[in-house]
C-alpha positions as CSV (number, residue, x, y, z in Angstrom):
1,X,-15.4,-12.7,-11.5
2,X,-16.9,-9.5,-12.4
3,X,-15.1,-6.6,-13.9
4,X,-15.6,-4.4,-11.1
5,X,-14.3,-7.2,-8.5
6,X,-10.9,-7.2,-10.3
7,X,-10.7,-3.6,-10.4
8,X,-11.6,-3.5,-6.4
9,X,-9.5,-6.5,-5.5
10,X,-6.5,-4.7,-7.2
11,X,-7.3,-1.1,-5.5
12,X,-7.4,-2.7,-2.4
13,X,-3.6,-3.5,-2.1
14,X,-2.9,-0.5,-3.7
15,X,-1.6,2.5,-2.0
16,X,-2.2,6.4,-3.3
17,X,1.2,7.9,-2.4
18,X,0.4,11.4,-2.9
19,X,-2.3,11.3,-0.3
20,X,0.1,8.8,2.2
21,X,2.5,11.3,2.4
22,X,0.3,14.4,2.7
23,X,-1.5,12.7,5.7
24,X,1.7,12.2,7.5
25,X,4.6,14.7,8.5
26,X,8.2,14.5,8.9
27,X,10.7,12.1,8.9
28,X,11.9,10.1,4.9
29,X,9.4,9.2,2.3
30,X,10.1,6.8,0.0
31,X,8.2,5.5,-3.5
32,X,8.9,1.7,-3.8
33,X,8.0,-0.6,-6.4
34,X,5.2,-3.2,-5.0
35,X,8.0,-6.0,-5.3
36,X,9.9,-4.3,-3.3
37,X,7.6,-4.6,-0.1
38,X,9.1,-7.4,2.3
39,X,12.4,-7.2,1.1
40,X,12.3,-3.2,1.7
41,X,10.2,-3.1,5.2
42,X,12.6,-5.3,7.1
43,X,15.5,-2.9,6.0
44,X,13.7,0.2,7.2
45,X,13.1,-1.2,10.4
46,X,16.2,-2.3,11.1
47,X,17.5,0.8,9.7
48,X,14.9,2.6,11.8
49,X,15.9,0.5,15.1
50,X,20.2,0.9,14.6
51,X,19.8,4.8,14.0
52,X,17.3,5.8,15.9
53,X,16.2,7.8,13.2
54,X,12.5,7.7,12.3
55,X,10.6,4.7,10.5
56,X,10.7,5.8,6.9
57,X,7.4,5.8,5.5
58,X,7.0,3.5,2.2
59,X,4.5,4.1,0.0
60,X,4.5,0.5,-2.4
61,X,2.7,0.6,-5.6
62,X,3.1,0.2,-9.4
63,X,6.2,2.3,-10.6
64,X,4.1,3.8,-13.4
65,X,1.6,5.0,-10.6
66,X,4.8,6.1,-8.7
67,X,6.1,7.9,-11.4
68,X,3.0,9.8,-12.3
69,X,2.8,11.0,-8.2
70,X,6.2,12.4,-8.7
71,X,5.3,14.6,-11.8
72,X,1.6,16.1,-9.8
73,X,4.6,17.1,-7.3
74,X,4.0,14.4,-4.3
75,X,6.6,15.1,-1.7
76,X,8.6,12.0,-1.7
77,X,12.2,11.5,-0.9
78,X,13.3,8.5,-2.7
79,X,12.3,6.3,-5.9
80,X,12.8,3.0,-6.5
81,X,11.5,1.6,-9.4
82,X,11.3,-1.7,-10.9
83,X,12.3,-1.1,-14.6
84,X,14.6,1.7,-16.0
85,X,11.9,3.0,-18.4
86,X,9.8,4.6,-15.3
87,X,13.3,5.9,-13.5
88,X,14.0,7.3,-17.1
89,X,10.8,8.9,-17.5
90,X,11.0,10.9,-14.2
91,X,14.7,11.9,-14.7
92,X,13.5,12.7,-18.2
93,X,11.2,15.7,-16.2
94,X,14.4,17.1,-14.3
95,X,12.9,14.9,-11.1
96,X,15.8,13.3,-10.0
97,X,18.7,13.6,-8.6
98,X,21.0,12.5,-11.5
99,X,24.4,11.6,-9.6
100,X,22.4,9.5,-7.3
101,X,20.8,7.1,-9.6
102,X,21.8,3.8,-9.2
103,X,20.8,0.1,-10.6
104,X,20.2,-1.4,-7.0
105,X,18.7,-5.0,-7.6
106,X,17.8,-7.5,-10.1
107,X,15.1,-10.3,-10.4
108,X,13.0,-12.8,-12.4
109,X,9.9,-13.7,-13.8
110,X,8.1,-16.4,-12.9
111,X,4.8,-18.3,-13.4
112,X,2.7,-19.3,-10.3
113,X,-0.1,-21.3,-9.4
114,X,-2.5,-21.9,-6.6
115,X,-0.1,-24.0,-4.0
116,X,-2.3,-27.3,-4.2
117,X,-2.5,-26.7,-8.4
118,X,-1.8,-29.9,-10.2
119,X,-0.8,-27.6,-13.3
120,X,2.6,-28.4,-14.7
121,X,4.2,-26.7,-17.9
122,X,7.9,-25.8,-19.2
123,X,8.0,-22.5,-20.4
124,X,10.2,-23.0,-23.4
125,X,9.3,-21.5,-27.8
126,X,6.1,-22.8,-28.6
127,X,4.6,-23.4,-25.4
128,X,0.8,-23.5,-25.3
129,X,-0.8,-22.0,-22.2
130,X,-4.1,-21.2,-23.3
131,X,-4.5,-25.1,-22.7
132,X,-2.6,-24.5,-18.7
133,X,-5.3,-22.0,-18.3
134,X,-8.3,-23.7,-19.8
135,X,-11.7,-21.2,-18.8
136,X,-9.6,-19.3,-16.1
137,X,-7.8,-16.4,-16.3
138,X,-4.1,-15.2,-16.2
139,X,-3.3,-12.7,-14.0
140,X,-0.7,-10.3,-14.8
141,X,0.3,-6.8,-13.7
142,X,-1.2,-4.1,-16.2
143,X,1.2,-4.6,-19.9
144,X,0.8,-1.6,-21.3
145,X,2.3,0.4,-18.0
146,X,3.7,-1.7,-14.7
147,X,7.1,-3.4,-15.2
148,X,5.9,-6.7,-14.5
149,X,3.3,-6.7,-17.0
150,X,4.7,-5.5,-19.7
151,X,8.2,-8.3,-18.8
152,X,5.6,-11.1,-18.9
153,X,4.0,-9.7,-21.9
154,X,7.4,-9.3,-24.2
155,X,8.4,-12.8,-22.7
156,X,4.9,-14.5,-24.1
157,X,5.7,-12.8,-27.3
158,X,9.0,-14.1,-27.1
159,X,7.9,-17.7,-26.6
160,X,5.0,-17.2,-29.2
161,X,2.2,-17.9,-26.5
162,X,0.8,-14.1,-26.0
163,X,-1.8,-14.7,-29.1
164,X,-3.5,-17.6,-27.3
165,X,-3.8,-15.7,-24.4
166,X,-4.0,-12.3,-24.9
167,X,-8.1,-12.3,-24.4
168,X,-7.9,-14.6,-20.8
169,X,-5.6,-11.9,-19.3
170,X,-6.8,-10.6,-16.0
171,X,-4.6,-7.4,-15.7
172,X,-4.2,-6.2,-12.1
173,X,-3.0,-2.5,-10.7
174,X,0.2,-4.1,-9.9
175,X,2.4,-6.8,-9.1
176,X,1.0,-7.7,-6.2
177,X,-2.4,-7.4,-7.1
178,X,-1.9,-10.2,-9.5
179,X,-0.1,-12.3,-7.4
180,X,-3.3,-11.9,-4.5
181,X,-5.4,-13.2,-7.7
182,X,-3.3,-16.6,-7.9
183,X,-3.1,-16.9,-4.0
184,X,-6.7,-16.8,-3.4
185,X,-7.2,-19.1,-6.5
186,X,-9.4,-16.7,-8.1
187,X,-7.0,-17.3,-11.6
188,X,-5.3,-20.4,-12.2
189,X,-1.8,-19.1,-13.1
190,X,-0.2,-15.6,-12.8
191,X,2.9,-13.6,-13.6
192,X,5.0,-12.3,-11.2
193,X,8.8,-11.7,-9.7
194,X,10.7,-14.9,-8.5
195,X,10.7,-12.7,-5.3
196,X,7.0,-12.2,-5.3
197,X,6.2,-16.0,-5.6
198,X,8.9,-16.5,-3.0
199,X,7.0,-13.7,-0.3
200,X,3.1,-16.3,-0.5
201,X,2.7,-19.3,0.8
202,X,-0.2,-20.0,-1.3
203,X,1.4,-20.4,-4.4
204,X,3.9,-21.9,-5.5
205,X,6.3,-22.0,-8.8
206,X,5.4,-23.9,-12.2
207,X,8.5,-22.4,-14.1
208,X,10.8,-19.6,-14.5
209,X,10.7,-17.3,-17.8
210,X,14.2,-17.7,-19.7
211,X,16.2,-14.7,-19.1
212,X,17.2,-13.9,-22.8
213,X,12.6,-13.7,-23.6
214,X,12.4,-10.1,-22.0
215,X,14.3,-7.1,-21.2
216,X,16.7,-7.5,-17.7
217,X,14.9,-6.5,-15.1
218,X,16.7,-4.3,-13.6
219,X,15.6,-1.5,-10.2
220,X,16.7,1.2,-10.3
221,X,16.9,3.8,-7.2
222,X,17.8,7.5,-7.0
223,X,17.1,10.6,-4.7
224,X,14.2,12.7,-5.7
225,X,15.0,16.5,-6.5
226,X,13.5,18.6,-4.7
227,X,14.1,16.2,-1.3
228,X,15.8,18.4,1.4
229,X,16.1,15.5,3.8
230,X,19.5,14.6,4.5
231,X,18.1,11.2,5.6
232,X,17.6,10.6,2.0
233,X,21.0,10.1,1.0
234,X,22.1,8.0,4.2
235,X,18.9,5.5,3.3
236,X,20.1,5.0,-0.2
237,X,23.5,4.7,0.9
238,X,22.3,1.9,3.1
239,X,20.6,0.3,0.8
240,X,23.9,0.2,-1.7
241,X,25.3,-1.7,2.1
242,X,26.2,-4.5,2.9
243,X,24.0,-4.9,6.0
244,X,20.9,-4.4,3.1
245,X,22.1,-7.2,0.9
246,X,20.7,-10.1,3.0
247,X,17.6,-9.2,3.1
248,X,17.4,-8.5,-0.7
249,X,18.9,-11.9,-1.0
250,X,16.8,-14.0,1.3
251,X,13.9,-12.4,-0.9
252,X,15.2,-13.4,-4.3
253,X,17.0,-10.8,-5.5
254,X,19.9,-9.6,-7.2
255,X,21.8,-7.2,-5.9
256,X,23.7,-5.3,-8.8
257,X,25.6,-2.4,-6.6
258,X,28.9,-3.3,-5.0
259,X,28.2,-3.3,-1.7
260,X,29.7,0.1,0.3
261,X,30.7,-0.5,3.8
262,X,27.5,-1.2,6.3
263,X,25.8,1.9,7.3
């Protein structure tokens, strides 16, 4: 595939948050992690439904391309990102709400295949996936900036397989991206969250990274500063609920917060 066919494939489940929330008024805006998207639209809708408040609008994308929204001023409510390093960065500019913050959810990493690949491998020290990939590609969220890029990158190093691969890397605008790239069967292995793998039919599971090979991925959420909604509190406090956690847990993920009473 062409370089400009990866770069369109991976704008094209991208959202631009700063112009999302411009085109629409009132009611909670919230910055979400591409992960985040099943897992995070069946809450708000329930949410939406038992309150009677507004749908919140969810703008999903790389939390490096959030990030950088919320420093050019986009009017967002909420953050949830899917590494620290991008919730430190923005609280770093004053962006945050500091006594909001809180480490919401946990995951994996996994890597996928096409559902009907006949691909197996054990992701253990020494493992050679240049010969899992052969001519094809493996697609993985940008390294250098989106949380599950640069996880899948410290875990090859880890494992001492990024040299032999480091030049087949498709790297996609996000998470997402790079798991549509795998689905399709457009690359022949990818990187992504357990909860990713777990939200497309067409692919399925060849082997989980060990835990101790990269940092703990860890989401953190937190109010945004200069949020006047009062919404904005009562969503994240929701989210911390216990009426949130099954639907983080049917996805696949952790959820790190004590649960508060349901909200």
């Amino acid at each position: 595939m062409k370089r400009r066919e990866w770069l369109g494939l991976a704008l094209a489940v991208s959202v631009t948050p700063l112009a999302m929330a411009r085109a629409q008024s009132g009611g909670l805006v919230i910055f979400a992690a591409a992960s985040l998207k099943n897992a995070l639209d069946e809450i708000a809708t329930a949410w939406a439904k038992d309150t009677g408040k507004p749908m919140p609008r969810i703008s999903y994308a790389a939390s490096s391309a959030l990030a950088k929204q919320i420093e050019q001023a986009a009017p967002a409510d909420l953050f949830i990102s899917a590494d620290l390093a991008w919730m430190d960065h923005v609280a770093g500019k004053g962006l945050i709400k500091a006594d909001t913050r809180v480490n919401l959810l946990g995951n994996r990493i996994v890597l996928i295949a096409p559902k009907d690949s006949k691909a197996a491998v054990e992701l253990r020290s020494g493992v050679d996936l240049a010969k899992v990939l052969g001519s094809g590609k493996l697609a993985m969220a940008n390294v250098d900036a989106v949380p599950a890029g640069k996880y899948g990158k410290a875990a090859l190093e880890k494992l001492g397989a990024w040299d032999g691969v480091k030049g087949n890397v498709a790297q996609a605008e996000n998470v997402r991206a790079a798991l549509l790239l795998v689905a399709r069967g457009e690359a022949p292995v990818g990187i992504v969250y357990a909860t990713d793998a777990a939200a497309e039919p067409n692919v399925r599971i060849l082997s989980a990274f060990p835990e101790d090979s990269h940092p703990p991925i860890v989401y953190p959420a937190a109010e945004l500063k200069d949020s006047k909604r009062a919404d904005a509190k009562t969503f994240l406090d929701h989210l911390k609920s216990s009426k949130a956690r099954p639907a983080f847990e049917k996805q696949g993920f952790t959820v790190l917060v004590k649960s508060a009473t349901a909200t």
